[in-house]
N, C-alpha and C positions, 0 to 999 in steps of 0.2 A: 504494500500500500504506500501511495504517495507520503503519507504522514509516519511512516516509519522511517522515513529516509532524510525529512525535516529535522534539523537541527534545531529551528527555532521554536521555544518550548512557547506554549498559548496564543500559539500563531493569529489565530483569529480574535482577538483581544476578550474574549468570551468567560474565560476564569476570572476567579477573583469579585471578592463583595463588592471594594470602595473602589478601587479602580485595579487595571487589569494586574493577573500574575504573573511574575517573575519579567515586567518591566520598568522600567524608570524612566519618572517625566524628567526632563529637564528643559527648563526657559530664562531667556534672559529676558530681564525686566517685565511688564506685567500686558503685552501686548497680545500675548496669544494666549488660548485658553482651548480646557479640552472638553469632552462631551461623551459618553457612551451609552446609547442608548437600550434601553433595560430589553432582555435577549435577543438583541439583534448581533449580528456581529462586524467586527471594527468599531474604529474611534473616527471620531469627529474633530478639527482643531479650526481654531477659529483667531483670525487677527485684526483686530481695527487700527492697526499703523502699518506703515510700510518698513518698521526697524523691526530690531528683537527675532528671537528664532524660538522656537519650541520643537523640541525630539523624544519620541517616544524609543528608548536603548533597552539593548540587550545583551550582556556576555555570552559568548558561545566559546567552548570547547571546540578547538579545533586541530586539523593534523600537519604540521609542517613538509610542503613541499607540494600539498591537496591543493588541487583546483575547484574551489565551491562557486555554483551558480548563487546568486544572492538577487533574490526580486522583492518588487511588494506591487500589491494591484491597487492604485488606489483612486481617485475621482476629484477633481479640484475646479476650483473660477477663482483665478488667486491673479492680482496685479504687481506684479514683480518687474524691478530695473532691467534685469540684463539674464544671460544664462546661467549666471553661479547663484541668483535667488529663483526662489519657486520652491515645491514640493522636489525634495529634496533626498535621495538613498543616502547612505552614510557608511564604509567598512574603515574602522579604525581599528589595526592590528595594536597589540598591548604585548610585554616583557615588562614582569613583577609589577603588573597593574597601571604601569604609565604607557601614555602613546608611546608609539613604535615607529621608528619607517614614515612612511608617506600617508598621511590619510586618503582615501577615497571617497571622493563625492561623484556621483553623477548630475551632468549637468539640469538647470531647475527645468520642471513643467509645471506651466502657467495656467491651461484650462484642457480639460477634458470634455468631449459629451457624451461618453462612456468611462466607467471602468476601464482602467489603462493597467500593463505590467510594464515596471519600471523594471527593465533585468541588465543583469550586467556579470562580470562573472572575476573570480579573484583568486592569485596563486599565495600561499602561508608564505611567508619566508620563512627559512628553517630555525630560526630563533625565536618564534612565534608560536605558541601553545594558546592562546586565547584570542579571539577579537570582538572588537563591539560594534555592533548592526544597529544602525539608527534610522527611524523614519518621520520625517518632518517637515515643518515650514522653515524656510530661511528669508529672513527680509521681502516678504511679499505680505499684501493685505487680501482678504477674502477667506474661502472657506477650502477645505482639505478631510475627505476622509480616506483610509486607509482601511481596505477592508481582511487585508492579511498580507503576512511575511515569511518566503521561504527564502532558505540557506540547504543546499543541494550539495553532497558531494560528488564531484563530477567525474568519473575515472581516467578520462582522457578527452580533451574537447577534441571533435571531431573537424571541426572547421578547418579548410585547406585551401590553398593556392598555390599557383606553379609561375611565382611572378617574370619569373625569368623566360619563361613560355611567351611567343608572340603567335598567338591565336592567327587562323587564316583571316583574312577581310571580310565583309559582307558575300563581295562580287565573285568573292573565291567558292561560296558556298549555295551555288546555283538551286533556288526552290523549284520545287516543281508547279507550282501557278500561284496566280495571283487570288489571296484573299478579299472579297468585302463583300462576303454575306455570310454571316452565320444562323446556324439552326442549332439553339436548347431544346432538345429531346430531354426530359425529367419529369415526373409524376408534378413537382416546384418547381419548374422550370421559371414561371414568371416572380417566385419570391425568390428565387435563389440568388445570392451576392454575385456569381458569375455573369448573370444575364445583364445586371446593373453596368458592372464594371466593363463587357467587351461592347455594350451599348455608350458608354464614357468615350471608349476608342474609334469603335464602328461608326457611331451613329443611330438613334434608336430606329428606324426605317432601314437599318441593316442588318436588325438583329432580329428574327425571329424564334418564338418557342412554339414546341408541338407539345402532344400529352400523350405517354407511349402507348396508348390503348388506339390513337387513333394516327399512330402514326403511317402515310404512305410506302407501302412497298418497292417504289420507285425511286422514296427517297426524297425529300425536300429539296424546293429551288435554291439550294445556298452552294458556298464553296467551300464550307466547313461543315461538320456535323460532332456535337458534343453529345454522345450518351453518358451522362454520368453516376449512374442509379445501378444500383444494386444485380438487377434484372434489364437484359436488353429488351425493347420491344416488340412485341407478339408479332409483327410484320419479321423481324431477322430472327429466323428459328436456324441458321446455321450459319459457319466459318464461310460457305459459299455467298452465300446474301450479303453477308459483312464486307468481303473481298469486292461483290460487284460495287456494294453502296461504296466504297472507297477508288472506286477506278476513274473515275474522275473529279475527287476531291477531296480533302482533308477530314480524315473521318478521327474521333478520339472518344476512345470507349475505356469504362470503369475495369480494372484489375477484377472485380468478379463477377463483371456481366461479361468478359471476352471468355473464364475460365469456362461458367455455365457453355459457350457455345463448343467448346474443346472437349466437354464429354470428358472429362476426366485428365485428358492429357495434361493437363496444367493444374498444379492444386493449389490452394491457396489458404492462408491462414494471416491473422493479422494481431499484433504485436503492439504491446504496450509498455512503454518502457519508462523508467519513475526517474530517474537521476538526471537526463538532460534531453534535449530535443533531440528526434532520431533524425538522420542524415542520410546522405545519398553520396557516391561517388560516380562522375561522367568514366563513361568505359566504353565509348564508342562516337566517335565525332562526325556530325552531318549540320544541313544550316539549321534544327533543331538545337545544336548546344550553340549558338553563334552568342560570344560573349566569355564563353569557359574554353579551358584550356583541359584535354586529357587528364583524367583521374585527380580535377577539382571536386571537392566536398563541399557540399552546404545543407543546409537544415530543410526537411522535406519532410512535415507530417504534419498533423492537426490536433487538437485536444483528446488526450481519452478521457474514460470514464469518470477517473476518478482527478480532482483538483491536481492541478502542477502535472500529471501525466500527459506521454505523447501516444497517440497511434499512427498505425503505417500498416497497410496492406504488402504483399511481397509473396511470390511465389518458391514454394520448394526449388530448390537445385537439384534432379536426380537426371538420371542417364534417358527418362524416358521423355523429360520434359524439350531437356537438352536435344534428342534426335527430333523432336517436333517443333521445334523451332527452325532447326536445318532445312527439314521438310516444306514446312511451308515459306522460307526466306526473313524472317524476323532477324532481327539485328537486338542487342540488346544494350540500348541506352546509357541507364542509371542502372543502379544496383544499391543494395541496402547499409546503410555503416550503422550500427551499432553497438552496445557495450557489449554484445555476449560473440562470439566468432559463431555461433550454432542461428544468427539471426542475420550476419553480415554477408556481402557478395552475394544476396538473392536478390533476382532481377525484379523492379518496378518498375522499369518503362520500357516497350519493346517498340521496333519500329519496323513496319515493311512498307517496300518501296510499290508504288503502282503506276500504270504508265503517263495519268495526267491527275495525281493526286497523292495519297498514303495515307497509310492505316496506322494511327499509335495507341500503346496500350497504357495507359496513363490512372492513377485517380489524381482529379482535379479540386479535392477537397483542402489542401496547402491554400490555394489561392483566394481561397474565403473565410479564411480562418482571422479574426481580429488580431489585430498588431500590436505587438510588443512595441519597446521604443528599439528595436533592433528589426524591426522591418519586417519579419521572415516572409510575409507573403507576396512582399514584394519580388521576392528572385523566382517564384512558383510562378507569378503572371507573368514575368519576363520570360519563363521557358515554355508556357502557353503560348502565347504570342507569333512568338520564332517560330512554332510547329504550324502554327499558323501562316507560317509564312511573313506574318507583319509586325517586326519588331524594330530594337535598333539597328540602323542603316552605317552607322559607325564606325567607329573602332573600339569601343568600350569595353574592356577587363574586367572581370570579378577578382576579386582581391582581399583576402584577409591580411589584415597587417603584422608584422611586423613585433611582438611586445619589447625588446630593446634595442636600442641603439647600435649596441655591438652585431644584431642577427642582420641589421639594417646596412651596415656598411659591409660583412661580409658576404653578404649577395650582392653587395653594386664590386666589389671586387671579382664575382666570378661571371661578370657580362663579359670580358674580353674574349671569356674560353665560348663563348656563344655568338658573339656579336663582334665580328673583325675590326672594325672602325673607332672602336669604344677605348678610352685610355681609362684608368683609374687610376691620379696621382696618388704619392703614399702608401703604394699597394704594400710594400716594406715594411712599413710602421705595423707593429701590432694592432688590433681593432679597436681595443677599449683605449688607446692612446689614440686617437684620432679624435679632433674636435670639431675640424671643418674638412671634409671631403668636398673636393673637387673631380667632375669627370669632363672631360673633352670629347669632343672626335678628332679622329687622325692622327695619324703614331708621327715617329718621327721624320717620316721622310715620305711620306703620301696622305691620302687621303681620299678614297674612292676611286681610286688610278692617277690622281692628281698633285703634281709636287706640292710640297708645303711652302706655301710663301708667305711675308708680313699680307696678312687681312684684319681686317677690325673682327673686334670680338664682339660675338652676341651672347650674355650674360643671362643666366634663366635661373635664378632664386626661389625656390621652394621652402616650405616647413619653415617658414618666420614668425611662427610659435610651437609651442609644444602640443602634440597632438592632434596638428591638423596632416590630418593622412588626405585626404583628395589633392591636396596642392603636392606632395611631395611625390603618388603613386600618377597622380593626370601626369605630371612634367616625364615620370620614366616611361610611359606610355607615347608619348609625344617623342622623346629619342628612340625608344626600342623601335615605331616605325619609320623615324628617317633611318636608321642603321641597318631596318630587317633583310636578312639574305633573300636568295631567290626561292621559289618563284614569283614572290609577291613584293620584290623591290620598291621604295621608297620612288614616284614617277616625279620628283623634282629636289632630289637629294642634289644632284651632279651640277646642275641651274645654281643651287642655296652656296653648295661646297665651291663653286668659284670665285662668289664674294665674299665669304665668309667664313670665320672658324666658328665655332661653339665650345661652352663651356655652361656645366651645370653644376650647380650648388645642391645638392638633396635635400638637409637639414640644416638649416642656416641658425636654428634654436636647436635646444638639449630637445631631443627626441620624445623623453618619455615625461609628461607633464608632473611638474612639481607637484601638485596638489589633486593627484590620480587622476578621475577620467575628465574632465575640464582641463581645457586646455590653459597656457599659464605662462611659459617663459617666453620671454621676444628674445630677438638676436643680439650677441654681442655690439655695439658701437665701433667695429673697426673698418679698416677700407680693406677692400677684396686683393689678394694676393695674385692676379695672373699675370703671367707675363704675354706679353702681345705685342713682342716683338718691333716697338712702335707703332704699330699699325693703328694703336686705341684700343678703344670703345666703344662700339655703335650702338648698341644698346643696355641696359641693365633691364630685364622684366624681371617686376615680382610678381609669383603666385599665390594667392592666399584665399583659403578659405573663409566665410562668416554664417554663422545661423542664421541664414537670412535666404530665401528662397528668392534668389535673384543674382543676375548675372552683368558683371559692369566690368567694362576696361576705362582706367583711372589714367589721364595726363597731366603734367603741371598746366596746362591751359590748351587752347581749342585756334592756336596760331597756323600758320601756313605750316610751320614745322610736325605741327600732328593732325592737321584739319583731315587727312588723308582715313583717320581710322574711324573721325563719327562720319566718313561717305562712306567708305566701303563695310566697316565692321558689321551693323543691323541689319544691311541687305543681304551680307553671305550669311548670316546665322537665320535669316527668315528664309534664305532659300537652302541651305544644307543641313540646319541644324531643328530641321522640323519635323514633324512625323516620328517620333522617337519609342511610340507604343505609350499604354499607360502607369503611375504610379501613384501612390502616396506621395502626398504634397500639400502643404498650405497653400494661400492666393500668393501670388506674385507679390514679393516684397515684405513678406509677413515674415516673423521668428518662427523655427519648428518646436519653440515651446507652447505656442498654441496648436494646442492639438486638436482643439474642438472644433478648425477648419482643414482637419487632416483629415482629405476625403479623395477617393479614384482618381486623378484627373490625366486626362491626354497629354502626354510630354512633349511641347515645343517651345524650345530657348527663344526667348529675346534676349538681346546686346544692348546695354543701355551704356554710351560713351560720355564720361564726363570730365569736367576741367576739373581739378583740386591741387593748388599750389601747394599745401600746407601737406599732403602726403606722402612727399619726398624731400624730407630734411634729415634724411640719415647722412650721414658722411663719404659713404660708400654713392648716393645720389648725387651732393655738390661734386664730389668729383668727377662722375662722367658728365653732370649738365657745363662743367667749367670746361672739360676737353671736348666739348662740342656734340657728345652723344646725347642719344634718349632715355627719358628713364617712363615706363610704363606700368601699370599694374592693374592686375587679371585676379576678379574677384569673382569665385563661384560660389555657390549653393555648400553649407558641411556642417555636418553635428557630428559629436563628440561620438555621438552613441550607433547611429545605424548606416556608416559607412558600407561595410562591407554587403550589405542587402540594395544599397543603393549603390552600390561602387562600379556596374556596367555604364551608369547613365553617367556619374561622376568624374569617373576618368575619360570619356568620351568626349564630354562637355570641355572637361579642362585642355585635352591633347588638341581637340580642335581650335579651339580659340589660341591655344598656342600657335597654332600650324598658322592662322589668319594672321596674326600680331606679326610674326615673324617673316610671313608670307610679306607683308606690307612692307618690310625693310626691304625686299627685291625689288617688289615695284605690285606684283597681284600674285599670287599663288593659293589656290582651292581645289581639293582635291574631291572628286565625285563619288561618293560610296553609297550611290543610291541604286537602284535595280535597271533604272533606264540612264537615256544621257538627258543632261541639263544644261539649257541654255543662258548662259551670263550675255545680256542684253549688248550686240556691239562684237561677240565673238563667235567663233565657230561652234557648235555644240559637246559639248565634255563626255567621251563616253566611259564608261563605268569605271572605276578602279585607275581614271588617268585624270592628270592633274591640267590646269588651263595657270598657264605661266608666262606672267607679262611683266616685261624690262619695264624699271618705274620711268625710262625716258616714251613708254607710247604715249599718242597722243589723247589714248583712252584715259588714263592714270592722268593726266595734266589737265585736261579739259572738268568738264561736271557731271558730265554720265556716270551712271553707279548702280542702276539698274539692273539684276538679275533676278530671273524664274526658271 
């Protein structure tokens, strides 16, 4: 049972006369106050100022070297300054009863319209036998309750990435047609969260639902068909019927309405697992995984039964299932990760190819399941989507990050053994003695086939705080594909590489936030060490993240010298950076601590390009604006908390607006990763996977035209 595996003793505030057992209030000053109402369960806190904190703590006994999940579900309308106040998680490790090490706070949430899980997860240090688990208000006014707290021991998180992987393109992973009609076959078809959310993306006139008793045997007018129920319906009584309704369209049927039609050959049982969310690992790559890289893990199941538990359907592995997959040509997807080996490496998602369509074997219950502040059902719609044929057009990564510093510089040390072009100075130095890593392109004496001569340097600054992972994982994503080997070479690496060198900064701040999962340190005050040969500095960009769902590149002012980025910037992000599939999102411009406008929405960037002088007064700035270069800055969408669930759309985001920014230092450079070609107003049409690359002396770039579709 879930609650045998809870650490936190009266989880539900529920024991105890006067107020609850075996927790402790604590508040400063007299601004918050608490509330529990007679057998209901959870607390209530309440504040009528915008100072003062109130926490309801707990000691737990714990195991050094253990990785415990640590959540709490709770419900707020709280007016809070900034991301470190709100409803607030708390793990503060303790040795002989004082703090210890670094506290952890997860960053605040301001309003919910549900019940939210705040999760976050935490490794002992090995001098650490107890920690305190806090759940609270911090400097916010309004109301907050808490309806329970679990502390999980996790035996191995399963979450994975292959950062150093450069996934194929879009254009590399050819679909077999075009979606935009789908059919919900479901008994709830028209209450189901799914029909909501791919009418978000579709279009509600492109989504329709049947009701499987009355479903056609010919199959619905669409170019998708979603069975997701228990039981296929009474029109497909066999593997034959299923194959036809799949020959000319994207058919996706439940793990035990495909076994029912197999008669046996497939069995199937489904699993519940108490200690942490079950997982999946990619084990066969088509434009279904587009975004993952072979044998990436991520979380793939839905609530069981019982509180804090997961479920997951998953087929036996035996010799019989195995030849009937053969038989009939299934491929097999994902496959199962978790804690036990007798439960892991059985297939969840199979795929067979058809001549103007496919057949996948999916449950679609992940993609409806409410959200944690880590996203999970986010990367479920994302690999919906892509089967669908209509996802990200991008280049966008999945990516777990990174937890030190030192894991973080010993993998940008082993790009050279993958990535020809890639320098990593310092590679000598020990790892935990490195404080600023720098990487280049081009060794010593080429570059792409090209001698190395004095060129000005283009400077790309990442991680200029502690914990912002979209700025430092977009920016390796952006060099991984100018540098990637064949067949999918970089179509204006050799263009870039004749003007220019490059140099990247990864972590410009201490990597792992002083004060846990809120981010916290800025960069040192010093000027950047490269040498550049005379040549300069042409540019300095920074990348940085904000809780702020919106996307802006920052100049000292809006003069001839940068007027070039508010013409071109809006227009190639309205024309390449749109159509992106759906997510979780607030409105444009809002914090993702309100979460009560965290709702489906269609992913298309806007570029909002603004002057701010006051933005670049580092030192490392006066000195390239004094030697004549630019100094620029690229703000995306980032929270603390649910990167890696968002981190396809993140680093797609971030790598292409790199590609434009730096693009613009040529003269135009934009590359087409859409399924057709795209016409930029005034030039030739861009066909798939090639770039449209213009000397800044045409007289396109010089004139006022700026028009693309």
């Amino acid at each position: 049972m879930a609650g045998d595996v809870n650490k936190i003793k009266n989880a539900d505030f529920v024991a105890g006369r006067d107020r609850p057992r075996a927790w402790t209030w604590t508040a400063t000053g007299t601004a918050v106050s608490w509330l529990r109402e007679d057998g209901d369960k959870g607390v209530t806190l309440t504040a009528d100022q915008r100072h003062g904190s109130g926490r309801w703590s707990q000691l737990v006994t714990c195991k050094p070297g253990i990785v415990y999940r640590v959540e709490a579900t709770v419900a707020c309308e709280l007016d809070a300054a900034d991301e470190s106040a709100g409803c607030v998680l708390t793990v503060q490790p303790l040795v002989d009863g004082k703090p210890h090490d670094v506290r952890r706070e997860t960053p605040g949430i301001h309003t919910t319209a549900a019940p939210t899980t705040i999760r976050t997860y935490y490794e002992v240090p090995d001098d650490v036998r107890r920690i305190e688990v806090s759940i609270g208000l911090v400097n916010a006014r309004g109301r907050m309750s808490c309806g329970d707290v679990r502390m999980i021991e996790v035996l191995d998180p399963d979450v994975d990435s292959h950062v150093l992987a450069v996934p194929p393109p879009a254009h590399g992973l050819p679909r077999p047609r075009k979606v935009s009609r789908v059919c919900v076959c479901s008994a709830t078809a028209d209450d189901r969260p799914i029909t909501a959310q791919l009418r978000e993306y579709f279009g509600s006139d492109r989504v329709s639902t049947a009701a499987p008793d009355k479903f056609p045997a010919s199959g619905p007018k669409a170019d998708a068909l979603l069975l997701p129920d228990a039981q296929p319906p009474r029109a497909i009584r066999s593997l034959t019927t299923l194959a036809q309704l799949a020959q000319d369209r994207i058919v996706v049927i439940s793990l035990e309405a495909f076994a029912t039609l197999t008669r046996g050959a497939l069995r199937l049982r489904r699993i519940e697992q108490n200690d942490d969310a079950i997982h999946t690992t990619v084990t066969f790559a088509n434009f279904a995984t587009q975004g993952f890289a072979l044998d990436d893990m991520f979380p793939y199941a839905w609530p069981g039964k019982k509180p804090g538990c997961f479920a997951q359907n998953q087929y036996y592995r035996t010799g019989a299932s195995k030849a009937f997959l053969k038989k009939h040509g299934f491929e097999t997807l994902l496959v199962s990760e978790c804690d036990q080996e007798a439960t892991s490496g059985r297939p969840i998602c199979l795929h067979k190819e058809t001549p103007r369509g496919g057949l996948f074997v999916l449950d679609i219950q992940p993609a409806e399941t409410p959200s944690s502040t880590f996203g999970e059902p986010v990367l479920a719609m994302h690999l919906l989507l892509t089967m669908l044929c209509r996802s990200v057009r991008g280049m966008g990564q999945y990516i777990v990050p990174f937890d030190t510093e030192r894991d973080l510089r010993s993998a940008m040390r082993e790009m050279p053994l993958r990535l020809q072009h890639v320098v990593v100075h310092d590679a000598d130095v020990p790892s935990d003695e490195v404080t600023e890593q720098i990487v280049t392109v081009g060794k010593t004496d080429h570059t792409f086939g090209l001698p190395i001569t004095p060129k000005p340097v283009i400077i790309v600054r990442s991680g200029l705080s502690s914990g912002d992972m979209e700025s430092t994982y977009g920016s390796w994503l952006w060099l991984k594909q100018l540098v990637r080997p064949e067949p999918f070479t970089c179509p204006y690496a050799m263009a870039l590489s004749s003007r220019y060198r490059f140099a990247w900064i990864p972590s410009a701040a201490q990597w792992e936030p002083l004060h846990g999962w809120q981010r916290t340190a800025e960069p040192p005050e010093s000027p950047i060490e490269i040498d550049t040969d005379g040549a300069g500095v042409a540019a300095l960009i920074d990348v940085v993240s904000r809780p702020i769902n919106r996307a802006r590149v920052v100049v000292p002012k809006l003069d001839r010298k940068y007027e070039k980025y508010a013409t071109w910037l809006p227009a190639l992000a309205n024309c390449v950076l749109s159509d992106r599939g759906v997510t979780l999102a607030v409105n444009d411009g809002e914090p993702f601590a309100n979460r009560s406008n965290l709702v489906w929405r269609r992913l298309s960037h806007r570029v909002e390009v603004v002057a701010e002088a006051d933005a670049f007064g580092e030192r490392a700035h006066r000195d390239v604006i004094k030697s004549g270069g630019q100094v620029i800055r690229i703000e995306i969408p980032g929270s603390s908390t649910d990167f890696s669930a968002h981190s396809i759309q993140r680093t797609d985001l971030t790598a292409t607006l790199l590609e434009h920014v730096i693009g613009l230092q040529y003269g135009l450079i934009a590359v087409n990763r859409q399924d057709g070609p795209v016409q930029f107003n005034g030039f030739p049409p861009v066909a798939p996977g090639e770039a449209l690359i213009v000397d800044s002396r045409d007289l396109m770039l010089t004139g006022s035209g700026s028009a693309v579709g």
